[in-house]
KOLMAR-149807 format. One line per 5 residues: their letters; for each residue x, y, z of C-alpha. Coordinates in steps of 0.001 Angstrom, whole numbers. Layout:
N
a) X/Y/Z  ...
REM end
This chain:
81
xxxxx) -3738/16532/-3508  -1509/14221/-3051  1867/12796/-5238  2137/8705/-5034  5600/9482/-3649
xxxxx) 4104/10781/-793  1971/7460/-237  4634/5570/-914  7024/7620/1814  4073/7002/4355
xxxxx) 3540/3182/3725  7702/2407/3516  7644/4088/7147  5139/1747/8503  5593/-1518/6538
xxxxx) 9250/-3169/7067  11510/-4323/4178  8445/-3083/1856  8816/-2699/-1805  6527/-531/-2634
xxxxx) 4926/1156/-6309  2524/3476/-6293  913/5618/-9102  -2080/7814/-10029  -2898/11136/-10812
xxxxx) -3344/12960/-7564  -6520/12161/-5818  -6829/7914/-7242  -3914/6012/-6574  -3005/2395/-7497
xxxxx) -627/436/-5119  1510/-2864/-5633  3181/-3771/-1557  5195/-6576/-1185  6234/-6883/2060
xxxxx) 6843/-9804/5158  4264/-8039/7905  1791/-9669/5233  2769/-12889/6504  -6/-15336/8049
xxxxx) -2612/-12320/6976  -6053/-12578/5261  -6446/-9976/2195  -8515/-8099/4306  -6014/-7559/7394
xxxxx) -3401/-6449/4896  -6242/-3789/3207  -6604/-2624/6665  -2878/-2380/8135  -2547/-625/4781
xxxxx) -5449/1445/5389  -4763/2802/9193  -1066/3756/7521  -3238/5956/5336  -6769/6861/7918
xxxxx) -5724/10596/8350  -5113/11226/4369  -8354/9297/4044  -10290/11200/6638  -9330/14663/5424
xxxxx) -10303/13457/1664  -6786/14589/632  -6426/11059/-952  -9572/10153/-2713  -9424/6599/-3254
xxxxx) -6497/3964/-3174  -7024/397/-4913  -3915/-2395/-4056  -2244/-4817/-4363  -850/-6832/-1127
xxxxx) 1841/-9556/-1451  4202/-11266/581  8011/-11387/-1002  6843/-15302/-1621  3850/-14607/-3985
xxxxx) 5777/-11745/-5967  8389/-14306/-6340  5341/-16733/-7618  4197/-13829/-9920  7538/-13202/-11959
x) 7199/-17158/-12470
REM end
């Protein structure tokens, strides 16, 4: 089991300048990460950078499932309107 603290600790190390919020309830997690390194890539390169952060927790099914949300600072700018 695994606290979204945790998740959010491993992400911050691997993503630069990353504001990160995670919740869930130990095993599901939701994730909003705004960060540059998202710059210039498709959704699906920024599931997976986000995903290799996370392979080993993954692999050893100590975190169940993760669902996200990937922006870069300009769209969560966009967002707050």
């Amino acid at each position: 089991m695994m606290e979204p603290e945790a998740i959010r600790a491993l992400l911050q190390a691997g993503l630069k300048d990353a504001d990160i919020e995670v919740i869930g309830d130990g095993r599901h997690f939701q994730a909003r990460i705004v960060t540059a390194d998202f710059e210039g890539l498709s959704l699906l390169k920024r599931h997976r950078l986000v995903y290799d952060l996370l392979q080993a927790h993954i692999d050893s099914e100590v975190l169940h499932a993760i669902s996200m949300r990937t922006l870069t600072p300009a769209q969560a700018l966009a967002e707050k309107g």
